[in-house]
N, C-alpha and C positions, 0 to 999 in steps of 0.2 A: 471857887469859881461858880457863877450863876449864870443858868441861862432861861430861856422861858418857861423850858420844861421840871427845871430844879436845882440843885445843886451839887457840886463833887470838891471833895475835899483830898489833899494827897497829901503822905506823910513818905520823909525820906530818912533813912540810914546816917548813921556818922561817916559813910562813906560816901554819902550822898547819890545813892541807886534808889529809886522807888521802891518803899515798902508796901505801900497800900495805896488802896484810891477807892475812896467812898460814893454812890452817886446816891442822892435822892430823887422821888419823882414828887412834885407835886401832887398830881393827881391819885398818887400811890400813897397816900402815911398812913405811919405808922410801919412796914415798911424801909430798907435799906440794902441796896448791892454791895457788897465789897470785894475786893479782889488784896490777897496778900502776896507778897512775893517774897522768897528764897535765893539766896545766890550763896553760891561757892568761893572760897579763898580767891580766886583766881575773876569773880566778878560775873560767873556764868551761872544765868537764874537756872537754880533747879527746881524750885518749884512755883506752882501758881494754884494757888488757895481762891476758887468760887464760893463765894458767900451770899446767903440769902436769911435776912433778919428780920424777923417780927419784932416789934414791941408792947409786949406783954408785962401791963404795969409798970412801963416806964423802964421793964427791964430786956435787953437783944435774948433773942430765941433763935436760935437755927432753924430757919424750916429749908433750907437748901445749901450742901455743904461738898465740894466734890475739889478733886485734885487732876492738875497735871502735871506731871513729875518729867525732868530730864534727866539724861545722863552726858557724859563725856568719856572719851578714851584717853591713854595716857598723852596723849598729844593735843588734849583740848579741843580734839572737835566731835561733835555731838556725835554721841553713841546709841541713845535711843529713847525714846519718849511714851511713856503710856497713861493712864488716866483711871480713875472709878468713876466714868461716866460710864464707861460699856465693863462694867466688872465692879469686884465689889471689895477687892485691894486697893487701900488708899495710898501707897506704896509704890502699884505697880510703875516699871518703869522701861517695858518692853509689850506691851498691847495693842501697840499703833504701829511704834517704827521697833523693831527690835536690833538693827544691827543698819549702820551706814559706812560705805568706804566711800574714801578721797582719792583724787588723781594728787599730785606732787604739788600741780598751782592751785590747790583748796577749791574743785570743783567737783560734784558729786558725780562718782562712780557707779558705785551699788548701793542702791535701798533698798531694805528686807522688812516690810508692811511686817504687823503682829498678827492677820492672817496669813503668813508665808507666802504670800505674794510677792515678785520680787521687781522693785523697775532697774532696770542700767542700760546709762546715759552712753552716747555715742558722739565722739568728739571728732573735728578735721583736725589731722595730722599737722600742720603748718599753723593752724590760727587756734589752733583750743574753741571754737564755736562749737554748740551744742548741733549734731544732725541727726541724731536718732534719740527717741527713748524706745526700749522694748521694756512690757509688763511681763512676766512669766505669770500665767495665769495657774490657779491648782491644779489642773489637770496639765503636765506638760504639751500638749498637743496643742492645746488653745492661747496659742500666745498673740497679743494685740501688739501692733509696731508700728508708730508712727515718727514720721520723718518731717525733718524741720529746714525749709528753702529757706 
């Protein structure tokens, strides 16, 4: 696909899930973004590959290379996500979100940020409508709650 600014190229799987997607800039060559992606038996990306490429004699160089990695729990829903943009494990896969619960109709409960920070959601009894989030901030005392009309 072309547009004024460049071009982006995308490559899929025998499953037919996105595995890449290349963009070029115009004004940028030499030059290339790409992004790879990862997915699980089950069709849930686990990872996503940022790439940044020179070309150097005609040959791709890394000058910019980082990950976000997912996880899941035995019931397929995401369990936690982390990245080597704030750390230096490409791996990591609890630095952002490290642990998430579900209510029964797959609506978020508890999220546990990778600084231990913690949100949980507050639902009406009759309609499952979201009416609170509370943050637990690190210090227990300082906790922010905001409520949802």
């Amino acid at each position: 696909m072309a547009d004024g600014e460049g071009s982006t190229t995308y490559s899929y799987n025998s499953f037919r899930q996105l595995e890449s997607e290349t963009r070029t800039f115009t004004a940028l060559s030499g030059n290339y973004y790409k992004l790879n992606y990862a997915y699980n038996v089950a069709g849930q990306t686990t990872q996503v590959n940022y790439g940044i490429y020179t070309l150097s004699g005609g040959t791709p160089v890394y000058s910019f290379n980082k990950n976000v990695n997912y996880t899941y729990n035995t019931v397929s829903a995401l369990g936690g996500i982390g990245t080597d943009l704030i750390g230096s494990n490409p791996s990591a896969t609890t630095n952002v979100v490290s642990s998430a619960t579900f209510r029964a109709n797959g609506a978020l409960n508890v999220l546990t940020y990778g600084n231990g920070r913690r949100l949980t959601m507050g639902y009406d009894q009759q309609r499952s409508q979201p009416t609170s989030m509370k943050v637990d901030m690190v210090k227990a005392s300082n906790i922010v709650r905001v409520r949802i009309k």
